[in-house]
N, C-alpha and C positions, 0 to 999 in steps of 0.2 A: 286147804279150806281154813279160812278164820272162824268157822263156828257159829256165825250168823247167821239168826232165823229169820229168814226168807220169808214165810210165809201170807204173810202181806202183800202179797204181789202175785196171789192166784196162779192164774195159767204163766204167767212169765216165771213163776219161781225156780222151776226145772232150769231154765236158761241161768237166771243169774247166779244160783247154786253153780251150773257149771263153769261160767267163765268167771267165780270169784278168786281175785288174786291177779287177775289180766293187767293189762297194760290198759291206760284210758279208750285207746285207738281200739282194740280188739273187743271190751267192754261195749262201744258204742256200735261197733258192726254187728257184734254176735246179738245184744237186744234188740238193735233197726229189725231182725227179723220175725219181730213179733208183732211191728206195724202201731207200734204209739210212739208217742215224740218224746224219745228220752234223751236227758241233757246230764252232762257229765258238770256241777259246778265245785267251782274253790269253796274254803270255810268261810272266805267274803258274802261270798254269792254272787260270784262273775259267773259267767257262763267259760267255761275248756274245751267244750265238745256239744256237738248235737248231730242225732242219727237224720241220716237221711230223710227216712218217713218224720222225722220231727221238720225239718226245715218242708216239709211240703203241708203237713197237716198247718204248720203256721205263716204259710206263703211268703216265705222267705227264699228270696230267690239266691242268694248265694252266703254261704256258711260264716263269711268275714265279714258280716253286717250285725252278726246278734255273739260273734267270740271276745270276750273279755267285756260283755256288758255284765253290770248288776240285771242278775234275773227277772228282777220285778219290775225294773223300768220297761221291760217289755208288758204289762198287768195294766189294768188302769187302775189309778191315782186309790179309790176308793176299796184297794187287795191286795195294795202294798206290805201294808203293816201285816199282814196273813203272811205271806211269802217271806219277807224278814224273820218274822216270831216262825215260822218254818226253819230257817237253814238255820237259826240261833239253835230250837230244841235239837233239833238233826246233828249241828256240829257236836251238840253233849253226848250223842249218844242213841235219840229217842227217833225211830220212824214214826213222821207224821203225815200224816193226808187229811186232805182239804178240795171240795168240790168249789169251782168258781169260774163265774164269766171274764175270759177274755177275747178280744176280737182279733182276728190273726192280722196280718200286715197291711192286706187288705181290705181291712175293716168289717172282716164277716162276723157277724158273731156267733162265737163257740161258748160249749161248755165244757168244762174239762173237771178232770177226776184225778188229781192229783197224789202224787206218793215222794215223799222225801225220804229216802234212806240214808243213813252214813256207809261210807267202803274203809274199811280197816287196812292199812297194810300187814304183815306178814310178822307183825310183832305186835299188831293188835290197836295202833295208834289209830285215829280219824284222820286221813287222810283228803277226802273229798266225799260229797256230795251226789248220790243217785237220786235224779229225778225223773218219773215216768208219769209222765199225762196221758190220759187215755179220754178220748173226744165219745161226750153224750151227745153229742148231735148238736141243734145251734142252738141258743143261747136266745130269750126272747130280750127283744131290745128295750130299756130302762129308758 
């Protein structure tokens, strides 16, 4: 264990307390089963990983269309700069969350509940980026 409080992440915490220290690949399996779209990203903000129920909660139909984007290119235009000023504080250190509309691939639109965590390696550095979206329902259209 790195030490890191969790507790920001409610009912998921149990999970990520357990598999803190995993490999990215076992990280993304073992949260997919909490059923929100979590995304494993660089200190960029590209996207490394996304859990299954992530790529279906954002109607992405295969995993190699949204790996090694900037995060927010997937957001519209107007929650970019949120998502940036996100994995900036997160890469320092600081878990940030932020509620905001984005429309999945399919142009539904969602609202989401956003958590940006930093994951430390094993000596304590920032290594990447946990981010766990959790879907309030749709999103009224602007």
């Amino acid at each position: 264990m790195t030490g890191i409080n969790y507790s920001h992440l409610g009912d998921d915490r149990k999970l990520v307390e357990e598999m803190d220290g995993c490999t990215p690949v076992v990280t993304l399996g073992y949260l997919g089963r909490a059923g929100h779209c979590v995304k494993l990203v660089d200190l960029d903000g590209r996207i490394g990983g996304v859990s299954e129920n992530g790529l279906c909660a954002m109607e992405v139909a295969r995993k190699e269309a949204v790996i090694g984007l900037e995060w927010w290119v997937l957001w519209p235009e107007n929650m970019r700069h949120v998502l940036r000023n996100a994995v900036t504080r997160s890469r320092l250190g600081e878990v940030v969350r932020f509620v905001g509309n984005c429309p999945t691939m399919n142009k539904w639109p969602k609202l989401w509940d956003v958590t940006v965590s930093p994951m430390r390696d094993r000596h304590g550095r920032i290594v990447r980026l946990l981010v766990v979206s959790r879907e309030m329902g749709n999103a009224k259209a602007s």
